[in-house]
C-alpha positions, 0 to 999 in steps of 0.5 A: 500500500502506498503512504505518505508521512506527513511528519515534517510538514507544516499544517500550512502546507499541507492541505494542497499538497496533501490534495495533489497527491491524492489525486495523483495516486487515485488517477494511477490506481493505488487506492487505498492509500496511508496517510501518516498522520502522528498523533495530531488532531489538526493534520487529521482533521486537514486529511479528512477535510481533503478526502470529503472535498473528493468523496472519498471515505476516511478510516482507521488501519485494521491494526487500530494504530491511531497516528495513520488514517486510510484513505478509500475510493 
C-alpha cells in the first residue's frame, strides 16, 4: 500500500499538497492509500477535510494504530 508521512510538514502546507497527491495516486490506481498522520488532531482533521472535498471515505488501519488514517475510493 502506498503512504505518505506527513511528519515534517507544516499544517500550512499541507492541505494542497496533501490534495495533489491524492489525486495523483487515485488517477494511477493505488487506492487505498496511508496517510501518516502522528498523533495530531489538526493534520487529521486537514486529511479528512481533503478526502470529503473528493468523496472519498476516511478510516482507521485494521491494526487500530491511531497516528495513520486510510484513505478509500
Amino acid at each position: 500500500m502506498v503512504e505518505l508521512d506527513l511528519h515534517g510538514f507544516k499544517h500550512s502546507e499541507v492541505e494542497e499538497k496533501l490534495a495533489n497527491w491524492v489525486i495523483l495516486q487515485y488517477n494511477m490506481g493505488n487506492f487505498p492509500i496511508r496517510i501518516i498522520t502522528g498523533n495530531s488532531k489538526k493534520m487529521k482533521d486537514i486529511v479528512h477535510r481533503v478526502g470529503e472535498r473528493y468523496n472519498f471515505t476516511i478510516g482507521e488501519p485494521l491494526d487500530s494504530n491511531p497516528g495513520v488514517l486510510i484513505i478509500r475510493s
